[in-house]
C-alpha distance (Angstrom), angle and dihedral (degrees) to the residues before:
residue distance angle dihedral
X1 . . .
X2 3.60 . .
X3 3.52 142.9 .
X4 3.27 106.7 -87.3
X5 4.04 82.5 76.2
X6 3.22 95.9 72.8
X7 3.37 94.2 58.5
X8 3.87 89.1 63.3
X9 3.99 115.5 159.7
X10 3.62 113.4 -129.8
X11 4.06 105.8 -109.1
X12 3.33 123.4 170.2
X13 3.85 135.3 -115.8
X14 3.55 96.0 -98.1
X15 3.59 102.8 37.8
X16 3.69 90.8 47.3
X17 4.50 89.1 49.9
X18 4.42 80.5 49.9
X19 3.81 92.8 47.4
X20 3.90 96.3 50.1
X21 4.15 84.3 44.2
X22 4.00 91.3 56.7
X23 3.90 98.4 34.5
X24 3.82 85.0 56.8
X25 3.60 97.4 45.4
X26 3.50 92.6 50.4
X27 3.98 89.5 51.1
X28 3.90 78.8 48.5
X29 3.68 94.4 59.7
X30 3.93 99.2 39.8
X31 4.06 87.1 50.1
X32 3.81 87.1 54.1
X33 3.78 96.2 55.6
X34 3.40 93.5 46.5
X35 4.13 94.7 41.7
X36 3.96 90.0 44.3
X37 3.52 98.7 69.1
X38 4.09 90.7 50.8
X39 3.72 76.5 59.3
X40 3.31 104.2 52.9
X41 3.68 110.0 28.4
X42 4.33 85.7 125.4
X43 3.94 86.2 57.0
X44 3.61 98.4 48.8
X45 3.36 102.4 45.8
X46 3.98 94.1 43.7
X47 4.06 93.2 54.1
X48 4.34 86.3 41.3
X49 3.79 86.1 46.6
X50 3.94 88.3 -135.5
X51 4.09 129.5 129.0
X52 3.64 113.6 -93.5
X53 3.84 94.9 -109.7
X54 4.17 88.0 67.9
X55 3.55 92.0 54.3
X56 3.68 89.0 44.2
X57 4.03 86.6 70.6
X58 3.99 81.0 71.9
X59 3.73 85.4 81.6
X60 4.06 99.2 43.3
X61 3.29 90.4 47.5
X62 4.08 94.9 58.1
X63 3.78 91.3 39.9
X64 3.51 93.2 51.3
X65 3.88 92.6 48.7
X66 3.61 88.4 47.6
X67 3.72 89.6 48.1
X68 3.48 107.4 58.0
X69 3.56 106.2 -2.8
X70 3.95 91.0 60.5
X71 3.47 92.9 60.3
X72 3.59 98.5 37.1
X73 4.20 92.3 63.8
X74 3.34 89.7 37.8
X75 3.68 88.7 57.1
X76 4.03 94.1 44.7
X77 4.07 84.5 46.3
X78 4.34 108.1 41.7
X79 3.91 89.1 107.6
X80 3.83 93.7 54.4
X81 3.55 120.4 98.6
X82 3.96 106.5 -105.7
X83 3.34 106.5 -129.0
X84 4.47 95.3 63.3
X85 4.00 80.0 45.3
X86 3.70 98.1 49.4
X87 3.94 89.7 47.9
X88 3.10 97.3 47.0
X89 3.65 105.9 54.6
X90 3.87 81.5 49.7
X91 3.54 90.9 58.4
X92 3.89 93.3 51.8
X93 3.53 97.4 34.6
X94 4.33 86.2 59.0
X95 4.08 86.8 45.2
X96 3.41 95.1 57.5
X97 3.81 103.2 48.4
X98 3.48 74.5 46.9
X99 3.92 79.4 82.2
X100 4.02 109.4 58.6
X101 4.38 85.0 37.6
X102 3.99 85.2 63.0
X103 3.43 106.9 40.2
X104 3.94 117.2 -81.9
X105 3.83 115.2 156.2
X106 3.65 126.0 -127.0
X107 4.01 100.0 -76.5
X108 3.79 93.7 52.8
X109 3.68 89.4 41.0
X110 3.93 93.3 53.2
X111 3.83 91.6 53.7
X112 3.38 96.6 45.1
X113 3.70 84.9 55.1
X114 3.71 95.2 65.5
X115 3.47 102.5 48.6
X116 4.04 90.4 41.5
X117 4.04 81.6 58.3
X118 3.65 88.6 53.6
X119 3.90 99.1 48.5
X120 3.70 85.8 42.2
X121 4.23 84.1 51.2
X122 3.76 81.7 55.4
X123 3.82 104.6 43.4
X124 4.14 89.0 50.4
X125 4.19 87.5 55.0
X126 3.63 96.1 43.2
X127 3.83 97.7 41.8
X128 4.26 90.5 45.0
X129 3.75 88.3 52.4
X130 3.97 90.1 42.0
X131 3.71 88.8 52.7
X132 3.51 95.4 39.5
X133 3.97 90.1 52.2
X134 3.49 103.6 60.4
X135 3.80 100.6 46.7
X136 3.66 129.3 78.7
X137 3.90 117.9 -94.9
X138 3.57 99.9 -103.7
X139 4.27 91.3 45.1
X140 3.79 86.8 57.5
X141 3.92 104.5 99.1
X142 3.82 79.8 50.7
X143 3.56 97.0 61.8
X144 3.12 99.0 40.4
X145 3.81 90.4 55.4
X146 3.80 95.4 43.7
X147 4.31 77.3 58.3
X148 3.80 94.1 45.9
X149 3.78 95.8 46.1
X150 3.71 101.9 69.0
X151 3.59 90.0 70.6
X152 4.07 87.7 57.4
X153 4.02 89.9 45.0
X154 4.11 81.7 44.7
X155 3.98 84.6 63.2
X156 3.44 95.5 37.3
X157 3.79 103.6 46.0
X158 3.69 110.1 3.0
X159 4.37 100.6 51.6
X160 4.09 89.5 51.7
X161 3.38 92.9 51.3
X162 4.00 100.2 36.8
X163 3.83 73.0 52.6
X164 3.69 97.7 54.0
X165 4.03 89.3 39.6
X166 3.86 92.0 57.9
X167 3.93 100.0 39.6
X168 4.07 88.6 58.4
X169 4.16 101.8 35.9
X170 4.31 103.6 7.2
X171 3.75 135.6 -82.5
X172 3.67 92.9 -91.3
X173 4.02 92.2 59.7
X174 4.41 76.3 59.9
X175 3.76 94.1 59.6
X176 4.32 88.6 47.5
X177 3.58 85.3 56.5
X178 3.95 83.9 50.1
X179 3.89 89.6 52.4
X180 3.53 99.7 32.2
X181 4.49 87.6 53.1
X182 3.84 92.8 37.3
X183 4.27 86.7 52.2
X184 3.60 89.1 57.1
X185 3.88 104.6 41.4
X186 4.28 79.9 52.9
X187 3.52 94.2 58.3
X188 3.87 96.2 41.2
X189 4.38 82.2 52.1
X190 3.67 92.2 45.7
X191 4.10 86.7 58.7
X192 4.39 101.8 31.1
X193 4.08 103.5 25.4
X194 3.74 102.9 97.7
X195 3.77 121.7 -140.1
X196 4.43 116.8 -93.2
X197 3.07 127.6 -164.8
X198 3.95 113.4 -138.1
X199 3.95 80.5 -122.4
X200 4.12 102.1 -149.8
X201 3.30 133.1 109.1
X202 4.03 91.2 -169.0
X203 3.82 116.3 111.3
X204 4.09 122.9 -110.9
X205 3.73 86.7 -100.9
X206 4.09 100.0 52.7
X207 4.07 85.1 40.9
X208 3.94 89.2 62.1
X209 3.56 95.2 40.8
X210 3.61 93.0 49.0
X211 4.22 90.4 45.7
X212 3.78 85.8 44.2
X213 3.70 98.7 53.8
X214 3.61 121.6 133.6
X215 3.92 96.1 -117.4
X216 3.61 86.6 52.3
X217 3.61 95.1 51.9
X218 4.05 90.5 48.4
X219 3.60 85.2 63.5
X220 3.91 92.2 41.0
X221 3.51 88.9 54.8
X222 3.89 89.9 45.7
X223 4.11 85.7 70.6
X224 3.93 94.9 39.0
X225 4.00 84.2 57.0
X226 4.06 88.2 42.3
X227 3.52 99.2 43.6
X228 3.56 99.9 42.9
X229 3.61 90.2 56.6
X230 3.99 91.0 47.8
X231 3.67 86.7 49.3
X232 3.96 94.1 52.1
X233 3.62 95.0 67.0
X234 4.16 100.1 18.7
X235 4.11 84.3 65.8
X236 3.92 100.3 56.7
X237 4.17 88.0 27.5
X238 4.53 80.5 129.2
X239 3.77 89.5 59.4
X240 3.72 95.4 36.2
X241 4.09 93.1 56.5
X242 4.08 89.5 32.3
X243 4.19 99.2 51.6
X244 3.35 104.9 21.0
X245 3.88 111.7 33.9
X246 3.97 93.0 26.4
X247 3.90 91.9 -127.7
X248 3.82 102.5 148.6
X249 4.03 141.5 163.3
X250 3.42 111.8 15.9
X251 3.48 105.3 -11.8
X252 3.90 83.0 72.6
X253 4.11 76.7 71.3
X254 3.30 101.2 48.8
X255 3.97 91.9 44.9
X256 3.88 92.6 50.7
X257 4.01 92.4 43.0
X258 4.24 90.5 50.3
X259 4.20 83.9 45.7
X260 4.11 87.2 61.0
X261 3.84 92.7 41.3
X262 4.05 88.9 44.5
X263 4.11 84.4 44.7
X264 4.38 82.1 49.8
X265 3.69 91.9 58.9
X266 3.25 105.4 44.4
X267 3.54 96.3 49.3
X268 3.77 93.7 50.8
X269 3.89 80.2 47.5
X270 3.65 100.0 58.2
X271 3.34 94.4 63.5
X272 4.30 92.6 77.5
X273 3.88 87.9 53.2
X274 3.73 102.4 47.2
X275 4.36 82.9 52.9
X276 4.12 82.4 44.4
X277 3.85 97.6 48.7
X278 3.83 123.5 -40.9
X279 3.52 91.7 -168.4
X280 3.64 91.3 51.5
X281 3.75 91.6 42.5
X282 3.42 95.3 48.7
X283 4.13 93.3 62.1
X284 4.14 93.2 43.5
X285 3.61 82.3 53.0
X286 3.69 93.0 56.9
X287 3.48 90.6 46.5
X288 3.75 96.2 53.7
X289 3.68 93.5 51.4
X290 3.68 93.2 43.7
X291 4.47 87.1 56.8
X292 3.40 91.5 45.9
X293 3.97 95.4 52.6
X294 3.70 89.0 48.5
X295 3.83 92.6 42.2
X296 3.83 83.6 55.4
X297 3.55 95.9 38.5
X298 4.03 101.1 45.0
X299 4.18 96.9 32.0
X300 3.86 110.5 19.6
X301 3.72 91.1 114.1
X302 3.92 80.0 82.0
X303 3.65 105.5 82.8
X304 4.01 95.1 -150.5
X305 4.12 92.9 40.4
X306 4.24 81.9 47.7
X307 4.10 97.6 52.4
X308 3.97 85.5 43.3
X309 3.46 103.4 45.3
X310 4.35 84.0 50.3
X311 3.69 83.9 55.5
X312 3.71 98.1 47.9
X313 4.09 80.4 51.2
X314 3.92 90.3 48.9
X315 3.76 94.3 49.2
X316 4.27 101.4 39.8
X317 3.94 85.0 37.6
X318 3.78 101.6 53.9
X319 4.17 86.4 24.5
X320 4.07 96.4 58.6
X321 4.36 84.5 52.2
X322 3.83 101.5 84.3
X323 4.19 88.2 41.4
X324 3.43 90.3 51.9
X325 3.94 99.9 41.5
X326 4.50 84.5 42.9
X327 4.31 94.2 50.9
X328 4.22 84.8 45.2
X329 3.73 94.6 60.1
X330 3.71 95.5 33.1
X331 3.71 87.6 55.4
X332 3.64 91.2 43.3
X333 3.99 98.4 64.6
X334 3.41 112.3 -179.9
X335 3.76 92.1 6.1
X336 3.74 93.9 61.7
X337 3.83 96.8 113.3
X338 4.06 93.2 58.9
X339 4.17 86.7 34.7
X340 3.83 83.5 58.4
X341 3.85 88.1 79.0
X342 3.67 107.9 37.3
X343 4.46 97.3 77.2
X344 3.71 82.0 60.7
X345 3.79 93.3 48.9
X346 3.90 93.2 41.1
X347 3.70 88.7 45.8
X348 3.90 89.3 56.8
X349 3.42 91.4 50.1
X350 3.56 93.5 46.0
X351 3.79 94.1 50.0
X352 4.39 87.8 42.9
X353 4.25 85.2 59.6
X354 3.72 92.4 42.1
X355 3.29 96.7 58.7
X356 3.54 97.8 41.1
X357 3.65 90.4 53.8
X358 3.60 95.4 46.0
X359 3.73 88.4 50.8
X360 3.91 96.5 59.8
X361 3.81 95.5 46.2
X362 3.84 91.3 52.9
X363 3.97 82.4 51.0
X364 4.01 81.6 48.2
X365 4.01 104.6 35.9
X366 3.42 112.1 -9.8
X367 3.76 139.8 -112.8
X368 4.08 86.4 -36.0
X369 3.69 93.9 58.4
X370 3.61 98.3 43.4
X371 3.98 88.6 56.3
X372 3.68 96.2 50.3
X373 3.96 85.5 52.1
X374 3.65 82.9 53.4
X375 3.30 93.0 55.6
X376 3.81 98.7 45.2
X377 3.50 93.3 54.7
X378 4.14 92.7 50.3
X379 3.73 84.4 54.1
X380 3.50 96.9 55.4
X381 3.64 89.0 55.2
X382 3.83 88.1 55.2
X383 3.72 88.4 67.9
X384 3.64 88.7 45.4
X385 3.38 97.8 58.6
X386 3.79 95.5 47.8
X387 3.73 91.5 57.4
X388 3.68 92.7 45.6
X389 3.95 88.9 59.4
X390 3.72 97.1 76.6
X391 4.23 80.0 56.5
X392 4.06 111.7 118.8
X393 3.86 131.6 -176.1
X394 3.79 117.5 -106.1
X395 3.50 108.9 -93.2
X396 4.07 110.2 -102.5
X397 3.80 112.6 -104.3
X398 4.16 113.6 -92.4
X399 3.44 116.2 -110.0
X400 3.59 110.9 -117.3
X401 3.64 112.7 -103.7
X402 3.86 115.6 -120.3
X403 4.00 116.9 -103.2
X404 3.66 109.1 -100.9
X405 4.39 116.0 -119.7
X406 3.14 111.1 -139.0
């Protein structure tokens, strides 16, 4: 992918099976802080005496820092060695939810939310490049997927039972857990992570124009399309399964649970395709979304083509994320440490315009025209992601050739 892999330090079997656990629970943890305020948006703002739509800044804020802070201190940070980087934005990341867990009111909780985004931003680069550094070449869409799929788990596992946990004792005893879980995966890392070298001898300046280059932005925008459409129909999936498939009460429950388990698989999943072909990964992924929006859109007054058609969407839209996250650092080159942040900036953007958009048609048509929207955006990223196929690296500079003695 780049050349910081071939620079790869020599980690053994073990370690490398105990590094992958702990990078993946600590995506595991940071996906639950950031899922358990989705969860309990009702809590908050009852106990801050607020209206929701205050405490719904909880999640702007953390997709903002992710967003552009991410990528900004992953910027200031690519010539680091990964493992002080990775630590550290573990360490900060637990202070700070250290915050809402002991009290702080909404103000201090909102600003902490942006700059936990951006640490969280900076953990996800430096534990995908971790992971992705102490495997062999043709493991590393695996790795990165075994990183990227603790924040599916985190929505399947983690938000119903930070749910749960705040319901019986209060949403701040949640965000302990958060600390109390994040503490522990740091001190397991500080023993089994191994030490990385950031692995390029190209300057700040030629990493960002090499992350910023206009074939990797073509695939960038590739998940912006994607995701936005994903995000369209994923944010009003309630009213989707309620008015138009009829599914009601507690099978509502059982539909969202089995959409985070479906999201678990295919995430894990993904991993075997990005080693196989991300490009080629990347465009069936598209295409799976893209079917299951229009199976939603066109047939979710059936209740059984509904709940499958979500699942399809749980397992293409969690599935495409390691392709997408592998062809953006390949394309990067020597910027691939700093590119390592961007999919999960471009994916919060995608997933802020989504639901946007899917909000106004509702206004407009209702649940039924918001999913076709959804599903016009996912196809346009279909034909992005063919034309991004024919998309190559820049070739590696030639070493000079040494002056002949005659």
């Amino acid at each position: 992918m780049s050349d910081r892999q071939s620079r790869r330090p020599q980690v053994g079997r073990s370690r490398v099976t105990l590094a992958l656990g702990v990078l993946f629970a600590g995506t595991f943890v940071t996906g639950c802080a950031e899922m358990l305020v989705m969860g309990m948006l009702d809590l908050i703002a009852v106990d801050q005496a607020v209206p929701l739509s205050a405490v719904g800044v909880l999640v702007s804020a953390n997709a903002l820092g992710i967003a552009v802070g991410g990528p900004t201190l992953t910027f200031l940070t690519a010539r680091l060695d990964r493992r002080p980087v990775l630590l550290t934005a573990l360490a900060v990341f637990t202070g700070l939810n250290a915050l809402p867990a002991l009290g702080a009111g909404l103000d201090a909780f909102v600003a902490a939310r942006v700059a936990i985004g951006a640490v969280e931003g900076l953990f996800i680069a430096a534990a995908i490049t971790t992971a992705t550094s102490i495997v062999p070449r043709e493991r590393v869409g695996r790795a990165m997927a075994v990183v990227i799929s603790g924040f599916a788990v985190s929505g399947a596992v983690g938000m119903p039972l930070g749910r749960l946990l705040g319901e019986a004792v209060g949403w701040r005893a949640s965000f302990l857990a958060v600390v109390l879980a994040a503490a522990a995966v740091l001190l397991v890392a500080l023993v089994v992570v191994p030490r990385v070298h950031a692995g390029t001898e190209v300057g700040l300046l030629g990493q960002l124009r090499s992350a910023l280059a206009p074939r990797v932005l073509a695939v960038l925008a590739v998940g912006v399309l994607l995701f936005a459409g994903a995000s369209a129909a994923q944010t009003y999936l309630v009213p989707f399964l309620d008015e138009m498939a009829g599914v009601s009460g507690p099978w509502i429950g059982v539909c969202l649970m089995g959409f985070g388990i479906a999201a678990a698989v295919g995430s894990f999943g993904g991993g075997r395709f990005a080693d196989a072909g991300a490009a080629r990964a990347l465009t069936l992924g598209t295409v799976g979304v893209t079917a299951s929006l229009v199976a939603m859109g066109v047939a979710g007054v059936s209740p059984v083509i509904a709940v499958a058609a979500t699942a399809g969407l749980a397992v293409c839209g969690a599935g495409v994320t390691s392709p997408w996250q592998h062809r953006v650092e390949d394309l990067a080159g020597p910027g691939a440490i700093l590119a390592a942040s961007l999919p999960a900036s471009a994916g919060n953007l995608g997933d802020a315009v989504g639901a946007f958009l899917g909000g106004r048609m509702i206004d407009v048509g209702g649940v039924p025209a918001a999913v076709l929207t959804a599903a016009a955006l996912a196809a346009l990223s279909i034909v992005a992601a063919i034309a991004s196929r024919a998309l190559r690296p820049a070739p590696l500079p030639r070493e000079p050739e040494p002056a002949t003695v005659h």
